[in-house]
N, C-alpha and C positions, 0 to 999 in steps of 0.2 A: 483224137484219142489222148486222154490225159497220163501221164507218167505213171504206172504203178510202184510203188515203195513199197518194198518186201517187209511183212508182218515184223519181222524182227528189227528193223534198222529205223520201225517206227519210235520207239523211245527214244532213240539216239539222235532221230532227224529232233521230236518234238523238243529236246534238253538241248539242242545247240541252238534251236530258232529263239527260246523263252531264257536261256542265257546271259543271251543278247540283248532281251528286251529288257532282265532284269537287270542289268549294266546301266543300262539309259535310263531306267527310272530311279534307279538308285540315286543316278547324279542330278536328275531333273529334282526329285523331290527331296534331297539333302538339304536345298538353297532354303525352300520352306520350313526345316527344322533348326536352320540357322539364318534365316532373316533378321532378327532383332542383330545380330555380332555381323554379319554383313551391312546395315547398315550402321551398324557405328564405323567401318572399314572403309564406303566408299559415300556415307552422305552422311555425315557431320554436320549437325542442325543444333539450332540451340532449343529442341526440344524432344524429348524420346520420341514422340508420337511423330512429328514431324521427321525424323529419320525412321522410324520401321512403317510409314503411309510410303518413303521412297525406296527404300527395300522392296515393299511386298508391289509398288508399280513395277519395278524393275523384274520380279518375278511374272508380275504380268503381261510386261512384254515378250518374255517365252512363248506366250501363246498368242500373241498377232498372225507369227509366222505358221502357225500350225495348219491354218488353211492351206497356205500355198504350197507346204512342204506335202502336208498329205493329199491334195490337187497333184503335186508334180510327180512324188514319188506313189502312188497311189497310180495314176495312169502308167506309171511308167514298169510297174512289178505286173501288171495287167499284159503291160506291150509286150516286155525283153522277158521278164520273168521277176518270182520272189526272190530268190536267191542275190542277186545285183541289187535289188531296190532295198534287200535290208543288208546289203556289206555297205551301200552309197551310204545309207542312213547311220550306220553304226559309226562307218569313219568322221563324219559331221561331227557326229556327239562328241568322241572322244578330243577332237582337234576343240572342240569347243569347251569343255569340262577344264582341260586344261589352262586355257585361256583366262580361265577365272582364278582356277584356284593358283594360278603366278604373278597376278595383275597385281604391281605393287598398288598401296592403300593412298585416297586422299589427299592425306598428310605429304605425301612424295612426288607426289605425279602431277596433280590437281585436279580437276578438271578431265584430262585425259583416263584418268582412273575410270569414273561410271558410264565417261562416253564405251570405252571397251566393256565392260564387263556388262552395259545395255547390248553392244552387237551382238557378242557371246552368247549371250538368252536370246537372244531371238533365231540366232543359227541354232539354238539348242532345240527351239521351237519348231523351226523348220524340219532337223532331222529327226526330230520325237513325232510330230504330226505324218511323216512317212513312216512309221516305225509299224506304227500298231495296226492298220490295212492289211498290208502285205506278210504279217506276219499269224494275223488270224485269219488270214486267210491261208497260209501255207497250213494251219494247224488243220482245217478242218478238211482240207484236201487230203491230206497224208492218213487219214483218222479213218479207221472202219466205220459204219453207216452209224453199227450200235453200241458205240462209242464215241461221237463225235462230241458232243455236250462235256463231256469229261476232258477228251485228249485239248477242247478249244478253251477247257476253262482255266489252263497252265496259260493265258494270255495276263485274267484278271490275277491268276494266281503268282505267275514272276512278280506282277506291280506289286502284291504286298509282302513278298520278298522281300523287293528292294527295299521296300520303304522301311520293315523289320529292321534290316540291315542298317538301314541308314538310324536308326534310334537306338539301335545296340551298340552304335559307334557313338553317338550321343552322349548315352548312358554313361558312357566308359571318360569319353572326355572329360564329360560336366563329373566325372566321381575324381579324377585325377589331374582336372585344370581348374583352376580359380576364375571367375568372370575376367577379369584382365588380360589371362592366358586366352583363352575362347575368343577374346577380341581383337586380341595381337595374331596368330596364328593357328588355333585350337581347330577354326572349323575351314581354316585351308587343310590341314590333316585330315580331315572327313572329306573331303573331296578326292586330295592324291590317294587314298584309299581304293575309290572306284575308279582313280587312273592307271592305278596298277593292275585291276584286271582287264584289263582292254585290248590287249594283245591275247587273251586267252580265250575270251569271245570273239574277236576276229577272228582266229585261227577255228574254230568252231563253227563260226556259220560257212567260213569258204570249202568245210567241207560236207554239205547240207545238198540232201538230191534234189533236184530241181523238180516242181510238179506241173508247168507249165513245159513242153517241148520245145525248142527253138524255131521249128519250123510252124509251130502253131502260133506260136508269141510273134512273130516276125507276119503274119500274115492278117494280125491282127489289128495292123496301122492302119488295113482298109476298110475297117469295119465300122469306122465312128460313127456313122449315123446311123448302125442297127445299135450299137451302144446308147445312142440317144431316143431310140423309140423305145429299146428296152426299158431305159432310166425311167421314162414314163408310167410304165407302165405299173412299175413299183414306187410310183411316189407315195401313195399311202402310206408303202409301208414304212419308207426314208421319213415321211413326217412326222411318222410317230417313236421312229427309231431318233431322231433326233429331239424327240420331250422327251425318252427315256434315260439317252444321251446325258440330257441337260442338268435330269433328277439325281444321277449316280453320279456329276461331276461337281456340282453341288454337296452333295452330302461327302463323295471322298473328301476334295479340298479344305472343306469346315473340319473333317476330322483331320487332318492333318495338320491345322491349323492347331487343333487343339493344344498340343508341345506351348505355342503362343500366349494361348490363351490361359493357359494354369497359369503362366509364371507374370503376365502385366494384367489378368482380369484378377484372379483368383489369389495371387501373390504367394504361389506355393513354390518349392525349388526347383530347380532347372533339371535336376538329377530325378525327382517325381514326374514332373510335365513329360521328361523323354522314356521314362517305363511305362507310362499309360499308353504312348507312343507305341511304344517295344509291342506292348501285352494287343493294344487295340489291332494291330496290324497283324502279329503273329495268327489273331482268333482268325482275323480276318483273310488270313490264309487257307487254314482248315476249311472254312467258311464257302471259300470260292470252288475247293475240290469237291465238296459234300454236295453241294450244287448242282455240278457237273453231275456226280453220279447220278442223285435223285432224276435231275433234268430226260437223262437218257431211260432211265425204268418207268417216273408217272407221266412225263410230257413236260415241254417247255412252259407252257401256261401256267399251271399250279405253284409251279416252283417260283414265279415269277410274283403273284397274284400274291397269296396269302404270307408270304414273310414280309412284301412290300407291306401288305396291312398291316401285321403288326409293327412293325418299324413306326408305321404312323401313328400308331397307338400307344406305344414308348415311347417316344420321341421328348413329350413334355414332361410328364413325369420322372423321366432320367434327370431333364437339368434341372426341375428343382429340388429333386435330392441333393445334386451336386453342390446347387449354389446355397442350398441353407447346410450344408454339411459338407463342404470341401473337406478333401483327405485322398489318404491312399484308398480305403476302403471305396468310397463312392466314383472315383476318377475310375479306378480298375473294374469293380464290377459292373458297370453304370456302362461305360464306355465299351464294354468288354462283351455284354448284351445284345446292346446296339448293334456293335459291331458283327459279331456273328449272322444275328439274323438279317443284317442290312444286306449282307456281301453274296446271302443266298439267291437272290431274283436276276441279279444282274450276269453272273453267269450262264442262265438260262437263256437270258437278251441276247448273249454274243452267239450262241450257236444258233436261236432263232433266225437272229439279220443275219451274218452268213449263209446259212440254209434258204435265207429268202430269196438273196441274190444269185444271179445267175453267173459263172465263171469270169466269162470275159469283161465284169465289169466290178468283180466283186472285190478286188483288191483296191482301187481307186475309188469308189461309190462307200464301201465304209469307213476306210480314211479318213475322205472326205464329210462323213456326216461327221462323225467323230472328233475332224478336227473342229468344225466349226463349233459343236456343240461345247468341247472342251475350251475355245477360245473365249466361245460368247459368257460362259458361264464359271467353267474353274476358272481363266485368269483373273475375272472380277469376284471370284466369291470370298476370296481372305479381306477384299477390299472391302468390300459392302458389311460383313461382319466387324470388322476395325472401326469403320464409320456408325454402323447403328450402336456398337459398347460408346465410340463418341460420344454422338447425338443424343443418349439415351440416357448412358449411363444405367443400364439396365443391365444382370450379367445372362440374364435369359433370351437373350436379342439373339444370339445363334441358335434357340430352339426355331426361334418363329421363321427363320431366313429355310431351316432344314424340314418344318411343315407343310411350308408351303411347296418344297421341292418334290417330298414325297407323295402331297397328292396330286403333284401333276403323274410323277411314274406311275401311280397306280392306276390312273385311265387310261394314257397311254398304252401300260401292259395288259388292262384288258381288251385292248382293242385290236393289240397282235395277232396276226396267224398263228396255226399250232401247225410246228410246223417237225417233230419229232417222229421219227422213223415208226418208232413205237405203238406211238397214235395214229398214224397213217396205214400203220397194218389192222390194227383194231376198226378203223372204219372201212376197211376194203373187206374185211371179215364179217 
């Protein structure tokens, strides 16, 4: 028997789980708005490109660990419960954010500088890769039947919190630091930022009801190999969860990368790059809720299908407005487009693969696809986009990398279950 959470104490469990989560992305995807001034801090090259190639590796190693964090902590919010698997995770992150934003520069340390601030991202990785299982999964447990699409889409929805957050501190820096300042200490301030709320999201999730029972959780250690013929039995749907995966980590990453990209592709200011930043994620907010709702009134499917289409259908014609017309105008509404209609399908995704999976496997099984997906592909996507502007010298090289992303999601998503309470009543009817 699973834990019932009282209609009212739903908000308040779903704002302290998404919290949480928006703490951890905050500081995870900061690095990425400040990768160029991170690498002039801790690799020092005698060429730009050659310091932000070892920056954005060094972001990369974040997600090595994400398998294993979201394997360990993913089984283990399954076993003991969600509530321990995202206080372990949350405490990870924060001992780890820290670690960076103290870690004297280069110039002081040598050598010991990037050896630690590599560990750091990869414990960051670890605790981010059990982060997002166990917590979308808490969401769509505590969630009434016909609302779950909505209550699980404050998952995707904290991530572009965070990431608002982290470009609205951007914003603010790059309007009130000189490039000098930003390099000396500007984007350690963007960090102890999200060090400071961290006590206030711990304090928040330890007071969070637990939806697994302890005596359920506990009896659960002997059930691995019905866990394994289960996993089976939904690998279909884990394989296609994992190109869907691949497509929305893909296209987030590149967009976040973007910040990068206006200011060494397009050579516009640092204070422009971070409000398209600001503006792309905020839509991208709206975006993830709007989702949700639709998700729960027409069905997962729709929601998923025809915005991913048109995103494919945008896709090129945004960057080359962009790139023959850089500006404020074309970065914001171009970006701004995209973004909205990108951010619609994949909310639909989370309630779906939740809903697909069965309890006892569902916190560790989507982690786990998640993390892999998110290792194999965000950690290399900033990279592979840096290298093909390389190689290329083309500034439309991030369209082609985000084409081909979208039309892997868009067969993947039609090949999903529908799996929304809504539609399941209309065909029993």
């Amino acid at each position: 028997m699973i834990e019932q959470v009282k209609p009212f104490s739903v908000k308040r469990a779903a704002l302290a789980a998404t919290v949480g989560n928006m703490l951890e992305f905050y500081d995870f995807i900061t690095y990425s708005f400040f990768a160029i001034q991170i690498g002039h801090t801790f690799f020092p090259t005698g060429s730009e490109y050659g310091s932000l190639m070892l920056s954005l590796a060094t972001f990369g190693a974040g997600f090595v660990t994400r398998p294993i964090g979201g394997i360990v902590l993913g089984i283990y919010s399954d076993r003991i419960g969600r509530r321990p698997a995202m206080l372990l995770s949350f405490a990870l992150m924060g001992l780890s954010i820290l670690t960076i934003a103290l870690t004297p520069s280069y110039r002081s340390i040598g050598l010991a500088a990037p050896v630690i601030v590599i560990a750091a991202r990869m414990a960051q990785g670890f605790a981010l890769g059990g982060e997002v299982g166990p917590t979308t999964a808490y969401l769509m447990e505590i969630a009434p039947p016909q609302h779950r699409a909505l209550v699980v889409a404050w998952q995707p929805a904290s991530q572009e919190i965070a990431a608002t957050a982290g470009a609205l501190v951007g914003v603010i820096l790059s309007k009130t630091m000189g490039p000098e300042m930003l390099d000396a200490y500007g984007w350690r301030v963007a960090f102890l930022i999200g060090a400071v709320c961290l006590p206030f999201g711990f304090w928040m999730r330890r007071t969070l009801p637990e939806t697994i029972p302890q005596a359920e959780a506990g009896a659960r250690t002997v059930e691995h190999t019905g866990h394994l013929s289960q996993a089976r039995r939904h690998l279909g749907v884990i394989g296609l969860a994992l190109m869907i995966l691949a497509s929305g980590t893909i296209s987030t990453y590149v967009t976040q990368y973007m910040t990068t990209y206006a200011q060494n592709t397009l050579h516009l200011s640092s204070t422009l790059a971070f409000a398209v930043s600001l503006v792309s994620n905020g839509i991208q907010f709206v975006g993830a809720l709007v989702g949700g709702w639709l998700a729960d009134r027409l069905g997962r499917k729709p929601v998923m299908i025809w915005p991913q289409l048109a995103t494919l259908l945008l896709t090129y014609p945004t960057f080359l407005w962009i790139v023959h017309a850089p500006g404020a105008l074309s970065l914001l509404v171009g970006f701004g487009v995209l973004s909205v209609i990108g951010s619609l399908p994949f909310t639909a995704f989370y309630a779906t693969f939740t809903e697909a999976l069965p309890q006892n496997i569902r916190g560790g099984v989507f982690a786990t696809v998640y993390a892999v997906a998110i290792a194999s592909f965000g950690g290399t996507a900033q990279l592979v986009v840096t290298w093909l502007l390389h190689v290329t010298g083309n500034p439309l090289a991030p369209a082609w990398y985000l084409l081909l992303a979208a039309i892997v999601g868009l067969v993947a998503m039609s090949l999903m279950p529908e799996t929304a309470p809504v539609k399941q009543h209309q065909n029993k009817t």
